[in-house]
N, C-alpha and C positions, 0 to 999 in steps of 0.2 A: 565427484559423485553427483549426478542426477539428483534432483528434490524432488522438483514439481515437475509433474509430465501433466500436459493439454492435450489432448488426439484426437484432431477433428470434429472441434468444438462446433455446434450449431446452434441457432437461435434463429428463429422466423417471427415476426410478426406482422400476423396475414401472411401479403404477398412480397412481404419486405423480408430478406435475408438480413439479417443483421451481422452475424458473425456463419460468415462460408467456409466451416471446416477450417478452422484455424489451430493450429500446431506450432507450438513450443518448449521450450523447457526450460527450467532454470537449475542452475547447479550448486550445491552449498558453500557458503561462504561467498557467492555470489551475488553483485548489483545489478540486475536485470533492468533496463529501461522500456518501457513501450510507450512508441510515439505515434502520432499521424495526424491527421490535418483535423475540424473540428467534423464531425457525419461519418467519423470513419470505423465506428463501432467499438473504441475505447471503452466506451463507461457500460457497454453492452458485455462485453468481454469481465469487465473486471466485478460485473454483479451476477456472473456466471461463475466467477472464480471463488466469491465469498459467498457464493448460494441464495446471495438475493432472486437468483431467477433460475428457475429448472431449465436446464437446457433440453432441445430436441434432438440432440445427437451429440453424438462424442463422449469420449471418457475425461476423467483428472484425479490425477492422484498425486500424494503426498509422501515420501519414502514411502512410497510403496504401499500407503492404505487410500485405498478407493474412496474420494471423498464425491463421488459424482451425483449420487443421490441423498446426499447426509443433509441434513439441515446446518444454516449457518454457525448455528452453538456447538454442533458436534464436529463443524471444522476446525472451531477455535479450539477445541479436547485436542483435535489431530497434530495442533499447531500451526494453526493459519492464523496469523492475526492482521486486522485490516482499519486504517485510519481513510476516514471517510471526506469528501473536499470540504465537507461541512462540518465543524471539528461540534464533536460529540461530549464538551465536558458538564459537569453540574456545574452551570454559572455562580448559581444561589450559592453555593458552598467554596471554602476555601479550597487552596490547593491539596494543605494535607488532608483534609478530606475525600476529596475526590481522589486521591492516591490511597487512601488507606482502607475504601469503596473498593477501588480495582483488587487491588493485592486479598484481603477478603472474598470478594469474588473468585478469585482462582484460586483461593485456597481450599476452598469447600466448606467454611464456615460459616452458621448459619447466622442470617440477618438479622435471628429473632431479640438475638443482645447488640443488636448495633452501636449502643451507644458507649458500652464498655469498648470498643475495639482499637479507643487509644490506650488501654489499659494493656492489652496484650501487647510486650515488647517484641516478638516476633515481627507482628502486625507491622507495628509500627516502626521496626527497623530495615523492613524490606521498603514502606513507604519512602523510610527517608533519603533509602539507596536510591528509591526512584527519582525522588529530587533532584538527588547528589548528579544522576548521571544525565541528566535533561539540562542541567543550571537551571533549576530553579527553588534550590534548599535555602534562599533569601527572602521567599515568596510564599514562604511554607503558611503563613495568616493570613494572606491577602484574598479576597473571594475572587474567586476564578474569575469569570466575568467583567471585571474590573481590570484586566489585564491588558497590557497591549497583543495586538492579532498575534505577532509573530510567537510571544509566551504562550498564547493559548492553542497552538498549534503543536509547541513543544509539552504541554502539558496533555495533549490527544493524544500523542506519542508515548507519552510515556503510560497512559490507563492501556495502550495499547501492549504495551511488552512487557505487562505486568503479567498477560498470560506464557511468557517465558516464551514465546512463537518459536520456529524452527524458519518459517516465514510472514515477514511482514509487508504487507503488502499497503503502498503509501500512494495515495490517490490524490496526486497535486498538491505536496506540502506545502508547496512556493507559492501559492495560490492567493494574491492579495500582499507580497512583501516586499515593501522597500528592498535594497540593494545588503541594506547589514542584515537585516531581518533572513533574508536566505542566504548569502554567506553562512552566520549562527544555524540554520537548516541543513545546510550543507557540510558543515564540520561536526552536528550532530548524526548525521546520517556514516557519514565513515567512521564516526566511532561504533556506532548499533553491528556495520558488520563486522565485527570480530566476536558476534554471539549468533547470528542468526543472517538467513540471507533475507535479500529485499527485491523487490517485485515494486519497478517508479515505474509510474506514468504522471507525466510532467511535459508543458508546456515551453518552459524554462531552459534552451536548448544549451545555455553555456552549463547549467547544472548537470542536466545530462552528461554532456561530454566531458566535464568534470569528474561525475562520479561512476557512470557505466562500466561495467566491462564488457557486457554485449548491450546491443541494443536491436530489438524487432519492433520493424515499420508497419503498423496496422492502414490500409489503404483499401476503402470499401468493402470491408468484414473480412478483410483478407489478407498473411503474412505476405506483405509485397517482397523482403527479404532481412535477413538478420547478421549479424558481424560487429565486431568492435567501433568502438570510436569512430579510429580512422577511416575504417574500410567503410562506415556509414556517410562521413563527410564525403567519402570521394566518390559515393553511388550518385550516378547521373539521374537515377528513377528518384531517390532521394529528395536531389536537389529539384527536380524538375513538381515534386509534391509541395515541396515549402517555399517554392519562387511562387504556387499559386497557377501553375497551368497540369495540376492534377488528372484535367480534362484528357488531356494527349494520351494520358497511360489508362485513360477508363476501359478500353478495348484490349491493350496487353493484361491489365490489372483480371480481366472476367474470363478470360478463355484458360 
């Protein structure tokens, strides 16, 4: 089944096209990758997709509710949720805090008793689930901030799928880690889809083809082409963007 539909997404600034009519989909239960070289309208695309930026054309929708004009918060009602390259936690505050912040948040309880909200066992038992499914329920007093990268990456993730998403969309998890550090990224990421599908953009091309099922090549605001794994390692256009003579395809990539 379809999730997410893109149709002819646009974004202009000035006389700059950032993203030319760009078309996709993702399907549920689905690892979606988008990849491309650094200028190629990635980060343009994916603050289009979380409504950081009103587009100038095109549609997006989510099973099927029109999220194309909604504001970022009423995406995440829809079920969009998005981990940003600059990981969003309360440093000042421990982890279960910062978990039992999120879970609160999307409960629709008011902030006005915050301080009771380890008091409520619901609260508190959805937090600790959050823990449990990130590895980091040994961390539950340690103040965020105090963490090494790869944890506080894992802990983004999880304020992140506290809103219970249908999709999560993860904006260079790998971004800054050692070799175990995304491994641990990586085996966390196959577990999340068996709840919700995921929308990567990552740099990390063994992660990629690791965890993909399809993968679309973003190449000057533009789907150069999209397919599995394999069918992406054996694209000639592909290869010929990541050897670094992207220049050759500027002419096929515009017309």
């Amino acid at each position: 089944m379809t999730l997410l539909v893109a149709h002819q997404l646009v974004k202009r600034f000035g006389a700059l096209l950032a993203t030319d009519h760009v078309s996709f989909a993702v399907n549920a239960g689905e690892i979606h990758a988008l990849i491309g070289p650094n200028g190629a309208g990635k980060s343009t695309l994916v603050n289009l997709i979380s409504g950081l930026l009103p587009a100038d054309g095109g549609t997006l929708s989510l099973d099927g509710v029109d999220l194309t004009h909604l504001a970022p918060h009423r995406r995440v009602a829809a079920g969009l949720s998005r981990c940003f390259q600059v990981t969003s936690i309360f440093p000042r505050q421990t982890v279960g805090e910062n978990l039992l912040l999120a879970v609160q948040a999307h409960a629709g309880s008011s902030f006005r008793f915050v301080k009771r909200r380890e008091t409520d066992h619901a609260l508190l038992a959805a937090a600790q689930a959050l823990a449990q499914r990130v590895t980091l329920a040994g961390e539950w007093d340690r103040v965020a901030g105090t963490l090494p990268h790869g944890a506080q990456r894992k802990l983004d993730v999880a304020l992140a799928i506290a809103a219970r998403p249908k999709l999560l969309l993860l904006d260079e998890p790998m971004a800054g880690m050692g070799p175990v550090e995304s491994a641990e990224m990586v085996e966390l990421i196959q577990r999340l889809r068996q709840d919700m599908a995921i929308l990567l953009i990552e740099h990390d091309m063994d992660a990629v083809f690791q965890l993909a099922d399809r993968i679309s090549v973003l190449v000057y605001g533009k789907v150069l082409t999209s397919g599995s794994a394999a069918e992406i390692q054996a694209d000639a256009q592909v290869q010929a963007v990541y050897l670094g003579t992207e220049s050759d395809l500027a002419d096929e990539v515009h017309t």
